[in-house]
N, C-alpha and C positions, 0 to 999 in steps of 0.2 A: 612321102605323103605329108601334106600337113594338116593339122588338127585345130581346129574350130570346138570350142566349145561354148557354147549359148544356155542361158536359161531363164524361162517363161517365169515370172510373179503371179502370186494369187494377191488381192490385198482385202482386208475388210476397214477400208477408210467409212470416215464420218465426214460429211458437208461440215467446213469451218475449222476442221480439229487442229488447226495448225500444228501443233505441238505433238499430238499423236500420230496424223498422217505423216509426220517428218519421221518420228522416232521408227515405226513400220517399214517406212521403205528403207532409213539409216540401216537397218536390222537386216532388212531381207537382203541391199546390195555388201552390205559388207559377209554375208554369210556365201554369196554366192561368187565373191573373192578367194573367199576361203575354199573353197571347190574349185580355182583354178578358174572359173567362168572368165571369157575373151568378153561377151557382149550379153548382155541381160534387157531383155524386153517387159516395162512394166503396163499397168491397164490404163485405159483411158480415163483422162481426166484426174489422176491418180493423186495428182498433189493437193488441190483443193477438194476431190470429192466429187463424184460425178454429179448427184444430189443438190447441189447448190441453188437452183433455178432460179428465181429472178436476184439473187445474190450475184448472178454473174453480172448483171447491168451495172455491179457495181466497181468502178473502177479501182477500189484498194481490195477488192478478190484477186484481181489479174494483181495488182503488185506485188502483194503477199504471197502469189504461185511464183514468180517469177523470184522473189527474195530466196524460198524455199527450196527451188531448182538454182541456183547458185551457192546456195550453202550444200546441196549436197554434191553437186560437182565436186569442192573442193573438197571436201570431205571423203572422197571415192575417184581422185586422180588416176586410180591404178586401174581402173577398169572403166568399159564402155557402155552407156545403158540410153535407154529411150521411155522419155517418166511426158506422159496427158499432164496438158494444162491450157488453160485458156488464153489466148494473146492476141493483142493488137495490132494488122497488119496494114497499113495502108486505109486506115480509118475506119474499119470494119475488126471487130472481134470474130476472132475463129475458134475451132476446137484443134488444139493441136498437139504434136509430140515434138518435144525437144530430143535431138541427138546429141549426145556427150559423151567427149573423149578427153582424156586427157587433162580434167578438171575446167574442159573450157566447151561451150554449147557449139557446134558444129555446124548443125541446119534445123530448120524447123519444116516440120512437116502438115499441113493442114489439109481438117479432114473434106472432104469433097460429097458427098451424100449424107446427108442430116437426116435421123431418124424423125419421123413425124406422123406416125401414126402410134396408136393405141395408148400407152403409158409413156411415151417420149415427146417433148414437144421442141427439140433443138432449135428450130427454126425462130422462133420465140427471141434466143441468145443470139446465136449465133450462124454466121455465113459459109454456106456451103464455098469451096476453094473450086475457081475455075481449071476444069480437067487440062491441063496440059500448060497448065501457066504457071511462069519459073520468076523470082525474082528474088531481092536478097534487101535485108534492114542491117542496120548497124546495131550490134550489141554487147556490148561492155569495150567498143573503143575496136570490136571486130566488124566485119563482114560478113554476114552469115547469108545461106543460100536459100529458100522458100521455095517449095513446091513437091512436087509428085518425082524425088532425086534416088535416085544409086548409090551405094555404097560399100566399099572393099573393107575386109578385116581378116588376115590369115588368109590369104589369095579366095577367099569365098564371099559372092559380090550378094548383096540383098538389098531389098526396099520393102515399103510399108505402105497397110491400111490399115484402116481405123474402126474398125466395129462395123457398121452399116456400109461402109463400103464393097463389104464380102456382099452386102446381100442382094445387092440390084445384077441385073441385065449383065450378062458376061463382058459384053461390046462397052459396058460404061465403067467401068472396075478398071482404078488405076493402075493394078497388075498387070494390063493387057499390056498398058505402053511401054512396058519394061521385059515382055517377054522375048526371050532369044538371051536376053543380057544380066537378067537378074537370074541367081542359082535360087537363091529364097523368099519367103515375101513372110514378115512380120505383123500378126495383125494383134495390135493395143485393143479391147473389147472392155464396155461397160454391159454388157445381154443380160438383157434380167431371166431370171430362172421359169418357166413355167411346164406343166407337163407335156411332155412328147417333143419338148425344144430340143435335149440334147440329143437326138436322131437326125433332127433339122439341120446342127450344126455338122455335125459327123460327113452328111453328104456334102456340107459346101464346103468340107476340107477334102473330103477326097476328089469331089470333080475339079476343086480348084488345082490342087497336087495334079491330077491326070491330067486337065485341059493344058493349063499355062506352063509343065512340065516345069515344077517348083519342087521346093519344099516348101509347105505351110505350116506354120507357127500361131498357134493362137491362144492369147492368156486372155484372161475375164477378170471382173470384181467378184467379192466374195462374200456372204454376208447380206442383212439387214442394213446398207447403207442410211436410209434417210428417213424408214419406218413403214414404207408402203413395199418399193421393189425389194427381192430377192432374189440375189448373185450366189450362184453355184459353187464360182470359182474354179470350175475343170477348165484346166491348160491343155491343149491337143499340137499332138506334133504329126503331119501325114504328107505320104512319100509315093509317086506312083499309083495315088488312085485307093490309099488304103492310110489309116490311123494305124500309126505304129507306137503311139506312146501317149497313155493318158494318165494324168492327176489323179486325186481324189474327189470327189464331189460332195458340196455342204457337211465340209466340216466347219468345228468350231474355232479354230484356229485363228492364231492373225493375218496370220502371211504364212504362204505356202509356196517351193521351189519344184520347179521341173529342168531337170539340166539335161539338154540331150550333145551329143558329140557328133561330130561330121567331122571325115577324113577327104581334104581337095588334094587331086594331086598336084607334087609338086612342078614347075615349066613356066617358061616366059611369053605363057597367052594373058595379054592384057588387051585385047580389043577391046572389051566393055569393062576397062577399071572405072571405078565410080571412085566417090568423095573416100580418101583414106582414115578408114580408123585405127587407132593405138589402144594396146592395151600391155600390162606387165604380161611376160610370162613370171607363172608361176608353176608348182607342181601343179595334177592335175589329181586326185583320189579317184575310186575307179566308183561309176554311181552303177545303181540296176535302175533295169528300164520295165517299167508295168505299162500293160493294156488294159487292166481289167474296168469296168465301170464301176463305181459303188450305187446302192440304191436305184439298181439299173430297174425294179416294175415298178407301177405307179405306187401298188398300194404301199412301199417302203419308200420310194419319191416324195410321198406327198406327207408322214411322220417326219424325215430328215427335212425336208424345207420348213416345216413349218414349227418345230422347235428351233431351229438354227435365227427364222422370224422370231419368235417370242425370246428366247437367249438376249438378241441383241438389242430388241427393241426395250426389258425387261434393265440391262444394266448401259443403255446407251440414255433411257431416261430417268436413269438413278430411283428407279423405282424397286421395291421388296418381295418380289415374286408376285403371286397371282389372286387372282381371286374371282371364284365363278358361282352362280345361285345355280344348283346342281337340281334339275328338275326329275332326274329321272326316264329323260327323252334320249335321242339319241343325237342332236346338235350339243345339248350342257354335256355330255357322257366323254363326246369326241376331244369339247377341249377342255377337259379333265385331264383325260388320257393322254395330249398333247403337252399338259401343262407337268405330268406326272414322269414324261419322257425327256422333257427338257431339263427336271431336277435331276435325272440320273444321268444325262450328259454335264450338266456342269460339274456336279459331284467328278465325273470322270477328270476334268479340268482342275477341278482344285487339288487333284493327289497330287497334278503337275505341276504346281503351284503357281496357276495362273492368277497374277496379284490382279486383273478386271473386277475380282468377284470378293476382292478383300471387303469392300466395303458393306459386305453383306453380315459380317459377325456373326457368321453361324457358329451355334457350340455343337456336339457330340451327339444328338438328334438324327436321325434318319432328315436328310435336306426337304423333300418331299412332306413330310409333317413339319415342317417351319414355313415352308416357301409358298404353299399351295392349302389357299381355304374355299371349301364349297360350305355354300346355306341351301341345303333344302326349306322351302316356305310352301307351307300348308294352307291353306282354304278348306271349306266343308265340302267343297266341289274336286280336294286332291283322292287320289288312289292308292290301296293298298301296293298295289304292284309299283307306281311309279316312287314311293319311297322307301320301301325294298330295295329298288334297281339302284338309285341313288348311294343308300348306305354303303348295300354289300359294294358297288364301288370303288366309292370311295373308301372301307376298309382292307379291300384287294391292290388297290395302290401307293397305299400306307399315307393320304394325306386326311386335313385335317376334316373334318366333316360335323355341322351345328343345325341344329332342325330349329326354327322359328314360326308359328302360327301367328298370322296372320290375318286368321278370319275374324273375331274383334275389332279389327282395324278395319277391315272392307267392311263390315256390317254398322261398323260408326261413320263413315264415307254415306252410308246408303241414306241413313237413318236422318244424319245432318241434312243432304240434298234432300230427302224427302220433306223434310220439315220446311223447309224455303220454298218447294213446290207447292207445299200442300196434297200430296198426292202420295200413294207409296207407287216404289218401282215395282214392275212387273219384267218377268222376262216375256212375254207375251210382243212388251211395247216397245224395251229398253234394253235388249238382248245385248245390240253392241258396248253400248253403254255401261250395263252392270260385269261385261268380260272382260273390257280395260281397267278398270278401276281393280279388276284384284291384280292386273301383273302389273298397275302402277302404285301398288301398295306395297308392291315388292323391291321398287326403286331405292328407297331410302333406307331400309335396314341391310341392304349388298351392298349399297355404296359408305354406311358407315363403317363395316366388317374391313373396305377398301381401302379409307382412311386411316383406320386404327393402325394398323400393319403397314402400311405405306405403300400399298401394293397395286397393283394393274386388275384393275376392274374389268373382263372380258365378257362381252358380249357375245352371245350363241348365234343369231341368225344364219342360216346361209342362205346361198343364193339364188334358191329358187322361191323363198319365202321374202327376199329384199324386192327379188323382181315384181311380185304381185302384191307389195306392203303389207305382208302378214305378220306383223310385229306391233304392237302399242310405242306406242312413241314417248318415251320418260316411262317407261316401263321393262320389259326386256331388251330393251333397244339402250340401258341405261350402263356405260362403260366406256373407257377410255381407248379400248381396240379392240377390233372384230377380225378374229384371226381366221374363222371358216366363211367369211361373208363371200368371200369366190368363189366356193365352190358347192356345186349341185348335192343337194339330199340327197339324189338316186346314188350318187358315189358314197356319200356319208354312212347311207345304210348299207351298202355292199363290203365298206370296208369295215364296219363293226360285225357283220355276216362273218366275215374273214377272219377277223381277229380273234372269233371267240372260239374257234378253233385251231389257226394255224399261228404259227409265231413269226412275227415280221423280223430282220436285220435290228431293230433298237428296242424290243417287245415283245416276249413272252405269250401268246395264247393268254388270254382273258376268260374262262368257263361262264365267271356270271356274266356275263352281258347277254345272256341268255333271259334274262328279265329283261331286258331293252329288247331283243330281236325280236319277242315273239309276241310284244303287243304295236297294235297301229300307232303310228304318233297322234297326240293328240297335247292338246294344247290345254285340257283340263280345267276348264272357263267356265262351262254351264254346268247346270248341275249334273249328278250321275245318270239319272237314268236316261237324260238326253242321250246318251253314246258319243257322245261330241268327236269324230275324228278329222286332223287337216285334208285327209284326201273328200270328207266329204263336204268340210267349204270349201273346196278350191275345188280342186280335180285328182286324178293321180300324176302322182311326180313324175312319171317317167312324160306323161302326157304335155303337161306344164313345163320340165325341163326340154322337150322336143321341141313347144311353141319356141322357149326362151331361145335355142338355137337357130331354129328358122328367122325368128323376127329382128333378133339382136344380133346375134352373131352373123347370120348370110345374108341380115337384109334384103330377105325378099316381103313382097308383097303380102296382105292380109290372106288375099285370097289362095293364096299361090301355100302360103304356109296351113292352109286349112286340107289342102288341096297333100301336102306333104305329110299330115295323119292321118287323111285314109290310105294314103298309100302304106302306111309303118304299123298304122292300129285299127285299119276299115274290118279286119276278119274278128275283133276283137268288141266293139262297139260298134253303134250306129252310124249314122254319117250325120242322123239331127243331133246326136249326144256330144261328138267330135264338133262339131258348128258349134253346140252352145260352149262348150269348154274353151275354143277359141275365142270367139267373142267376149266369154267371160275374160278372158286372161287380158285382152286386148283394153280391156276397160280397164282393169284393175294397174297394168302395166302402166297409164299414162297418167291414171290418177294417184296414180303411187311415186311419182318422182320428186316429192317434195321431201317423203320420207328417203329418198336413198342421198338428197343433198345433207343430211342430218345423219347415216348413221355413222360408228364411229369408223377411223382408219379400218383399213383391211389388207389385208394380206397381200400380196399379188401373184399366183399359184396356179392361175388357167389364163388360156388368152380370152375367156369369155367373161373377165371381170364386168360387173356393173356398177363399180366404182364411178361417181360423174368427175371425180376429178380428172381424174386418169388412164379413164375409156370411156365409158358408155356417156356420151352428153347428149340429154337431151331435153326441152324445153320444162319448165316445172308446169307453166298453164300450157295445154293444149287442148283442142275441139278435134282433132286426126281424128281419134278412133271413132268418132260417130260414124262419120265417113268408112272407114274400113268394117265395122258391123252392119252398114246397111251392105255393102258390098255382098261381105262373103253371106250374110242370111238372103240375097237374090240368085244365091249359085242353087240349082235344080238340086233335090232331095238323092232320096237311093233311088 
């Protein structure tokens, strides 16, 4: 028999980092020499950065990848590997994977299906490779080959895709044209992380394994690449219809190896040799092999993505830890909690002595009271409970916590504007009016506490409060990233339900969040005895998060989605209370889009983002929903 030994890269590159994306992958191939590896598969677009976007139009990106994949050729002569980069093919930029052996580029492999929906717009850069079309460029004085090719190493023959390749139509997948002939198929992946993907992937390794009668190989990115997507970095190996070998998932690491082994026998069948590769033998140490998932339910999924997000986004923009106006709700509480969980993972990184975070000069302090400042800010219209919930908190997570009143300052805002009107405000007349002015009162004493400390000013919103503009704008909305803006309230409250009794994988049980669970949210704007709560300006979340999936997410029709709450909530409410909640959302939905091109970065954590960069695009003026209100209010009563 002989022995193939392969191993999958995880990488957390940066768009541009020339110097660090070199030193990472320098790192990861010569580690994976050191383990005896024959051939090493890294991720897509690996050497520039998959992140780059219109940086790729530019043509010293492509030279700088291309400088980058010849200094590590030579530099890594003794083994075989396959590193993403962008190149110029016959007048057309591609996304593609160099093969190297032997210190010298072999073929180039370009990808054939361009992601182009939701947060990918490849199409943009670059050309999909016509399926089945072989050609060859001249490079460094060689001849190299171009296309959807074959290839031998250790009598064990394999070929490649490229991320979105796996995911189209069996019949279009360049694995098809190699089957009978290829023993394995390599797939390079840039897949951004969101919840319930890694299940999505899992099936399209094992049917691919089952169907094309392969072994499938698939690495990812890792990491907060470019500040919005979030890569996993689980490596899958699966054999026969089954994952036989996984990675870890959102860790904080740089780079991460999966080395698997395959035994071919030995004999002189060469029917389908493909393009030969070389590599030293060397010893081989003996690895284990894990299946297990990490952070395999959501509610431990979505703490590890989203400190893994803040981590990188926190020392990728040389910024001092965090900073949030802690209201005592259950959105400021979440990324508290978030922000309180990311200090005990980097803490975990510096015993390691990962030098990322030197530049942070932390002394002998608990990290978490250095790195993490919440303001509670007061009005005459705040609550006993809501700064209770706040404090105890933030002294349960040991970070730094400063009360500021603020009602002086909204009552000199009142007093000035009234003097110029000549009129006093009333809430009777001015309701909306006098509620923005106290959370845009709040804007500028968060963002100096942000300044002072050099730190990431975070934004609370989420996303079912971005969909219907329930935010003041230069007010709560006032921060440099909104790390819960993806994802639903009704999640947000189910996982502080969770926490405050049970202990997640990176989290401990919470007791007090028992002040947060057990009052309604409320936004705390008018005065007391109004009762102010958001389900009673809006609607209920579960209601509102329903609309948002029917109308955004499955794009169907007004009516059609009015028609989809009496079916989920007709035994629960009316069918005239369901119409106006509909209608209400539908108005609020379309005139709220100015607010969601204005709020800050967000996360990207569901595939239901309403990010307009990077999914949900839609017009900032629009007249639609008249149209869909008259609709659905002419559908017959109960």
């Amino acid at each position: 028999m002989t022995e193939f030994r392969c191993a999958l890269v995880s990488l957390n590159q940066t768009p541009l980092d020339w110097r660090g994306n070199y030193q990472r992958i320098d790192q990861a191939l010569a580690s994976a020499a050191d383990w005896g590896c024959h051939f090493v598969c890294l991720p897509e677009l690996c050497i520039p950065g998959y992140g780059c976007e219109d940086y790729f139009l530019r043509s010293d990106t492509m030279e700088r990848s291309l400088k980058m994949l010849l200094k590590l050729a030579n530099a890594h002569d003794s083994i075989a590997f396959a590193a993403g980069l962008p190149m110029q093919i016959e007048g057309s930029v591609y996304n593609c994977l160099a093969i190297v052996s032997q210190g010298k580029v072999r073929a180039i492999i370009p990808k054939t299906h361009l992601a182009r929906e939701g947060i990918h717009y490849e199409p943009r850069w670059f050309r999909g490779w016509q399926q089945g079309y072989q050609t060859a460029i001249t490079f460094e004085g060689n001849e190299v080959p171009v296309g959807n090719l074959l290839f031998e190493m250790n009598r064990y023959r394999f070929s490649f895709e490229i991320c979105e390749d796996a995911w189209v139509n069996n019949d279009l997948r360049p694995c098809r044209t190699m089957m009978g002939r290829s023993q394995g198929v390599f797939n390079a992946s840039a897949s951004h992380f969101s919840f319930g993907k890694c299940e999505q992937r899992d099936r399209i390794l094992e049917h691919s394994s089952r169907d094309f009668k392969v072994d499938y190989f698939y690495t990812n990115l890792l990491g907060c690449e470019s500040g919005r997507a979030i890569y996993d970095g689980e490596m899958l190996v699966a054999r026969e219809g089954k994952v036989v070998q996984r990675s870890s998932r959102l860790s904080l690491e740089e780079w991460e190896l999966l080395i698997h082994d395959i035994e071919t026998p030995d004999g002189p069948d060469q029917t389908h040799s493909g393009i030969a590769l070389f590599a030293t033998e060397r010893s081989r140490p003996k690895v284990s092999a894990s299946n297990q998932r990490s952070f395999a339910a959501r509610e431990d999924a979505f703490p590890a993505a989203a400190t893994l997000g803040l981590f990188d986004y926190m020392r990728k923009s040389g910024s001092r830890g965090f900073t949030i106006s802690l209201s005592g709700g259950v959105d400021s509480a979440v990324c508290a909690i978030l922000s309180a969980i990311t200090c005990q993972r980097m803490g975990e990184r510096m015993k390691m002595g990962d030098s990322r975070l030197d530049y942070l000069n932390l002394d002998d302090r608990p990290i978490s009271e250095q790195l993490v400042t919440t303001v509670y800010q007061s009005t005459r219209n705040s609550g006993s409970v809501t700064r209770q919930a706040a404090q105890a908190l933030a002294e349960h997570l040991g970070i730094a916590f400063h009360e500021l009143d603020v009602d002086a300052l909204v009552e000199g805002y009142k007093q000035m504007v009234s003097g110029a009107l000549g009129r006093q405000l009333s809430w009777k007349k001015d309701d909306l009016a006098l509620q923005n002015i106290q959370a845009r009162t709040r804007g500028p004493g968060i963002w100096m506490f942000a300044n002072l400390s050099g730190s990431l000013l975070l934004t609370t919103s989420n996303r079912s409060e971005v969909a219907v503009g329930y935010a003041t704008m230069d007010g709560d909305t006032c921060g440099g990233l909104a790390p819960i803006a993806g994802v639903e309230k009704t999640f947000l409250r189910s996982w502080l339900n969770h926490l405050e009794t049970e202990n997640l994988e990176l989290q401990d049980a919470i007791a007090c969040l028992k002040y947060i669970n057990q009052q309604a949210p409320t936004a705390e704007l008018r005065p007391q005895g109004s009762n102010q709560a958001d389900e009673k300006d809006l609607m209920p979340y579960e209601v509102l998060d329903a609309l948002e999936e029917s109308l955004v997410l499955n794009r169907v029709t007004a009516h059609e989605a009015y028609a989809n709450l009496i079916d989920e909530f007709g035994s629960s409410w009316s069918h005239r209370q369901l119409r106006a909640w509909t209608t209400r959302f539908l108005k609020l939905f379309a005139i709220s889009q100015w607010k969601r091109e204005r709020y800050a970065p967000s996360f990207h954590l569901d595939d239901r983002s309403l990010d307009p960069k990077t999914w949900a695009r839609f017009p900032i003026l629009s007249g639609n929903f008249a149209v869909d209100i008259e609709e659905v209010n002419q559908i017959s009563g109960e």
